[in-house]
Every structure is written in C-alpha cells, then in structure tokens.
CHARMM internal coordinates of N, CA and C (Angstrom, degrees):
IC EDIT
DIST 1 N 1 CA 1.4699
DIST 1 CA 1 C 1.5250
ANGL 1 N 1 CA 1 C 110.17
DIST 1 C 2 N 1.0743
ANGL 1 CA 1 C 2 N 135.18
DIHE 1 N 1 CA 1 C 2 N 133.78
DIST 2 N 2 CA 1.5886
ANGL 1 C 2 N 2 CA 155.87
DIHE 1 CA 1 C 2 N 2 CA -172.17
DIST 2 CA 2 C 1.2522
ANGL 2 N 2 CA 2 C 100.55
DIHE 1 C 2 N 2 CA 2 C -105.37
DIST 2 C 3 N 1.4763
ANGL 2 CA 2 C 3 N 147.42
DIHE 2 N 2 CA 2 C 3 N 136.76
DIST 3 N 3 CA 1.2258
ANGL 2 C 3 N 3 CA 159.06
DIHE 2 CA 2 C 3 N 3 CA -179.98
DIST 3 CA 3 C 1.4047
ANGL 3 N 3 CA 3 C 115.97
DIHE 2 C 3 N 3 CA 3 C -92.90
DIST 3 C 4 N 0.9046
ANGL 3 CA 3 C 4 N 115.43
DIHE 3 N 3 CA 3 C 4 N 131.19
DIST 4 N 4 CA 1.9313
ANGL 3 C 4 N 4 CA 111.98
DIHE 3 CA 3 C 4 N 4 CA 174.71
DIST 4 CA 4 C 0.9795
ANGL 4 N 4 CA 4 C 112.82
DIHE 3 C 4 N 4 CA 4 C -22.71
DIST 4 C 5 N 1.7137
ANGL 4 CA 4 C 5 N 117.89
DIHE 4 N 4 CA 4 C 5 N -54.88
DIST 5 N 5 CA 1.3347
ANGL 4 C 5 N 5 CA 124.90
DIHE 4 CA 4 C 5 N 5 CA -153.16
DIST 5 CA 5 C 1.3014
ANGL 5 N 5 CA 5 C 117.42
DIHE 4 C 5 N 5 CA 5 C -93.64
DIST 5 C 6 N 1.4510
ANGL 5 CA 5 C 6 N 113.08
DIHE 5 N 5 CA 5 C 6 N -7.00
DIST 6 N 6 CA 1.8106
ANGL 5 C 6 N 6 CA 122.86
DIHE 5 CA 5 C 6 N 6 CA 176.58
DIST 6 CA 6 C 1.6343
ANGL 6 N 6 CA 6 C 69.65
DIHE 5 C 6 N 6 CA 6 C -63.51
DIST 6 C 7 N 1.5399
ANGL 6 CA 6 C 7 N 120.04
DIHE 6 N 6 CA 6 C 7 N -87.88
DIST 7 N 7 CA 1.3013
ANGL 6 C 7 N 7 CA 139.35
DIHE 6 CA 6 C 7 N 7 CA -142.08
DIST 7 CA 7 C 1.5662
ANGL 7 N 7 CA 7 C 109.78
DIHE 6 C 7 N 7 CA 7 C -38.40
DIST 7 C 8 N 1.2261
ANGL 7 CA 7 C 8 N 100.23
DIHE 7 N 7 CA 7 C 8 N -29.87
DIST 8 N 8 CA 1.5040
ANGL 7 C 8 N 8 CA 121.18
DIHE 7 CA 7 C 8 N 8 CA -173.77
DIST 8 CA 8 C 1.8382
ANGL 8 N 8 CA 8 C 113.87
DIHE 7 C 8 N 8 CA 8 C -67.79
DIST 8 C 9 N 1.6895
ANGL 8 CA 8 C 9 N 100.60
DIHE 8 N 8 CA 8 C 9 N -49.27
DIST 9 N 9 CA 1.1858
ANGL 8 C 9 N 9 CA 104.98
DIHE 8 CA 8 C 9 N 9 CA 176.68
DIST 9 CA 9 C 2.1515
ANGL 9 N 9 CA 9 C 113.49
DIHE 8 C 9 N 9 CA 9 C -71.99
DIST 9 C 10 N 1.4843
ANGL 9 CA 9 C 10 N 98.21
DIHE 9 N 9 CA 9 C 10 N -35.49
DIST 10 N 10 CA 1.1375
ANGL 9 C 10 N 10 CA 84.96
DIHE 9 CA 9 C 10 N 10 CA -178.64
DIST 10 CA 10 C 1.5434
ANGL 10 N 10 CA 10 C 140.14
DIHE 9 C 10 N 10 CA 10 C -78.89
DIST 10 C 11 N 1.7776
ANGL 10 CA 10 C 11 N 89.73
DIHE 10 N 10 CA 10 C 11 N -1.33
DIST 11 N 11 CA 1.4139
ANGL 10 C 11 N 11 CA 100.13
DIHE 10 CA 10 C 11 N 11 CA 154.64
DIST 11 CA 11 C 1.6872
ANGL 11 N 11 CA 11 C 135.69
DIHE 10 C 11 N 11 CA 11 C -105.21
DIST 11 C 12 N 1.2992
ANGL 11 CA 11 C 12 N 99.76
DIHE 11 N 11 CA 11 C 12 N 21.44
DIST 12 N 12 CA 1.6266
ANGL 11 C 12 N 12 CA 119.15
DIHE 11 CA 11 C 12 N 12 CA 166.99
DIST 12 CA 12 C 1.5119
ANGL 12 N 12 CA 12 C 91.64
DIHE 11 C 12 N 12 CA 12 C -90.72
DIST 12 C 13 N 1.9481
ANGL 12 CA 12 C 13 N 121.47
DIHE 12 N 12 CA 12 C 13 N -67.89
DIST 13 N 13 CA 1.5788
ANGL 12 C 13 N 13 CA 119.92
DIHE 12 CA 12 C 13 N 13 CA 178.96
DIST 13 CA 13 C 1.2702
ANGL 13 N 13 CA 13 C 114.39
DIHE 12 C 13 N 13 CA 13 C -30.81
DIST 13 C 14 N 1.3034
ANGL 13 CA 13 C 14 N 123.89
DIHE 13 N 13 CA 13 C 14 N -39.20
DIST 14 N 14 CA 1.4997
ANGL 13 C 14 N 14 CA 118.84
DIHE 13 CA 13 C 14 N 14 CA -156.63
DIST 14 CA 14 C 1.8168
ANGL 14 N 14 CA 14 C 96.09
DIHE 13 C 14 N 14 CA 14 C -105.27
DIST 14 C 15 N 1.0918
ANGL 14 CA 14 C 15 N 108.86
DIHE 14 N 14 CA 14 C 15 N -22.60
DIST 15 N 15 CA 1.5370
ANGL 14 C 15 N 15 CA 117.89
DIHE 14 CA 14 C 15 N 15 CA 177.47
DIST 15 CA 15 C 1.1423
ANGL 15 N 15 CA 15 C 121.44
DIHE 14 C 15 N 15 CA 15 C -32.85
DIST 15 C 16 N 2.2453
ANGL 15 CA 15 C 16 N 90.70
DIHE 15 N 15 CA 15 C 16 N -85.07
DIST 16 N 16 CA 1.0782
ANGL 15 C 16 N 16 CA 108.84
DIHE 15 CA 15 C 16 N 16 CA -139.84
DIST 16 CA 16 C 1.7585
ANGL 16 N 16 CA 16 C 98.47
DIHE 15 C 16 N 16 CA 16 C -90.65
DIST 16 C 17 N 1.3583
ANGL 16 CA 16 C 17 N 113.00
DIHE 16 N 16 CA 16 C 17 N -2.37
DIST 17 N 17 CA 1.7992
ANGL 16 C 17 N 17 CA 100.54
DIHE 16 CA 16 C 17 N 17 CA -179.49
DIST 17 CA 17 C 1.7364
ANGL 17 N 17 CA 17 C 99.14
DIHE 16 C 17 N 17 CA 17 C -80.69
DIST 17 C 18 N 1.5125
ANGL 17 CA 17 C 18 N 126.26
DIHE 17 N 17 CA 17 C 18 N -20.66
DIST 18 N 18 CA 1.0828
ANGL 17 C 18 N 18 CA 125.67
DIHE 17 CA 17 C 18 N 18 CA 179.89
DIST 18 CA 18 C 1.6689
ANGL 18 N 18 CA 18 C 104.27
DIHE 17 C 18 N 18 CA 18 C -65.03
DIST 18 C 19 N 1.4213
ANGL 18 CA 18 C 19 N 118.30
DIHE 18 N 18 CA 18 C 19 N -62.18
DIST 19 N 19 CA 1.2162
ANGL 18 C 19 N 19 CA 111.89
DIHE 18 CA 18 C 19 N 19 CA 174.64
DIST 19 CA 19 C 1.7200
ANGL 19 N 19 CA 19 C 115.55
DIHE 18 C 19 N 19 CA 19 C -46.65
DIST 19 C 20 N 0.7452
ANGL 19 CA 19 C 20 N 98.96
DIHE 19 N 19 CA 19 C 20 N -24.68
DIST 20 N 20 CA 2.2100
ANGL 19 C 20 N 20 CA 103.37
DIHE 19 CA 19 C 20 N 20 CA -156.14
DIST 20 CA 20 C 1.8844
ANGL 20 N 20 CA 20 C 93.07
DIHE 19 C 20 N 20 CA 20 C -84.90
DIST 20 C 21 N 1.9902
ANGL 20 CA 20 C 21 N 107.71
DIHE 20 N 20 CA 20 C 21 N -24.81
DIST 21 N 21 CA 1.3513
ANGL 20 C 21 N 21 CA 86.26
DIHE 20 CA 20 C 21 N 21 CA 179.21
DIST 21 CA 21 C 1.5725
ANGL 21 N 21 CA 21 C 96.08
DIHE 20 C 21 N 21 CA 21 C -106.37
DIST 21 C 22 N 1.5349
ANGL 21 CA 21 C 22 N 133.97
DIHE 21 N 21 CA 21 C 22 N 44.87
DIST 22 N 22 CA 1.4848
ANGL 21 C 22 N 22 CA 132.29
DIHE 21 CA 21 C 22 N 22 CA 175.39
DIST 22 CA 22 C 1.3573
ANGL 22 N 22 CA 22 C 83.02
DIHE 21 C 22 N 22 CA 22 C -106.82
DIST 22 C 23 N 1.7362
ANGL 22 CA 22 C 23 N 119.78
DIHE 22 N 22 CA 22 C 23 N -66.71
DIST 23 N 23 CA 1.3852
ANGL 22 C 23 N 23 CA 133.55
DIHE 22 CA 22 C 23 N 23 CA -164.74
DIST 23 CA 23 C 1.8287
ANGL 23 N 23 CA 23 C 94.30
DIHE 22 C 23 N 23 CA 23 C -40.11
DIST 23 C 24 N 1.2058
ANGL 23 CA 23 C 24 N 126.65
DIHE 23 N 23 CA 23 C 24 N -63.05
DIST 24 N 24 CA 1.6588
ANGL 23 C 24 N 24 CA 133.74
DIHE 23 CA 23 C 24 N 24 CA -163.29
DIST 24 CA 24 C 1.2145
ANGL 24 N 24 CA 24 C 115.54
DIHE 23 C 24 N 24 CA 24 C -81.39
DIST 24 C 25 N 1.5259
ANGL 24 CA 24 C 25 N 127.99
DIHE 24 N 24 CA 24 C 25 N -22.59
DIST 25 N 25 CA 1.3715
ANGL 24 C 25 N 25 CA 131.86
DIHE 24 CA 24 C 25 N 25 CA 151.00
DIST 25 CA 25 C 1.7902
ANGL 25 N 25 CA 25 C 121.83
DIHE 24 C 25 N 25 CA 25 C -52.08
DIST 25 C 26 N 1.4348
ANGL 25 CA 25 C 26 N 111.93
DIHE 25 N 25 CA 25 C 26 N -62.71
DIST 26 N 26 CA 1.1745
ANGL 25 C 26 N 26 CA 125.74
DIHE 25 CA 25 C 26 N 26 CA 158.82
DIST 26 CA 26 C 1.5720
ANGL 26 N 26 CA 26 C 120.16
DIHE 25 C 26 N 26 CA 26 C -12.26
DIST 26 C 27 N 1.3305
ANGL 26 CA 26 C 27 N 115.21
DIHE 26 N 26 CA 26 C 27 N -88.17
DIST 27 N 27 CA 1.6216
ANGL 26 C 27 N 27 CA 121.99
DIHE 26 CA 26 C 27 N 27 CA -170.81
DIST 27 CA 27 C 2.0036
ANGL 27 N 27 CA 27 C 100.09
DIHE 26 C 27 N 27 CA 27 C -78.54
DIST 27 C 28 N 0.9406
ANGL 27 CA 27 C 28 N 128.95
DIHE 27 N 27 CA 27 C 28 N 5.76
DIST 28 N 28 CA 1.5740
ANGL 27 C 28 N 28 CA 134.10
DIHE 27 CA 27 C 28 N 28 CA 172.87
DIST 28 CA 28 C 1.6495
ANGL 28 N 28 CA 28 C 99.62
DIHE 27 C 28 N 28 CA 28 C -94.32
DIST 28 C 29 N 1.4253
ANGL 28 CA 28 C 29 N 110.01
DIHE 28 N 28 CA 28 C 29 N -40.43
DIST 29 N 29 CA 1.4388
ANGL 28 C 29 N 29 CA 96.37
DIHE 28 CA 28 C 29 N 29 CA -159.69
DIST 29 CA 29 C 1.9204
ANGL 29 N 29 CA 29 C 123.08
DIHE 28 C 29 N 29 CA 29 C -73.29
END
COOR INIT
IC SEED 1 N 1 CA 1 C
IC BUILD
C-alpha cells in the first residue's frame, strides 16, 4: 500500500522542477 502522501510528495518532486524550468524558460526565451 502507497500512502497519499508518498504519492503526494512525488508529485511536488516531479512537479515543481517542471514548473521552475517553464517559469526560467519563459523570460530566457
């Protein structure tokens, strides 16, 4: 059994570097 919150964190890990390289792509491009 996997817990909400494993699932939870591993979609902030996988999240938030996706967002962080939209945010830094953006004003570069």
């Amino acid at each position: 059994l996997v817990p909400r919150i494993d699932l939870a964190e591993r979609n902030v890990v996988t999240g938030v570097p996706a967002v962080m390289a939209r945010l830094s792509i953006a004003p570069f491009s």
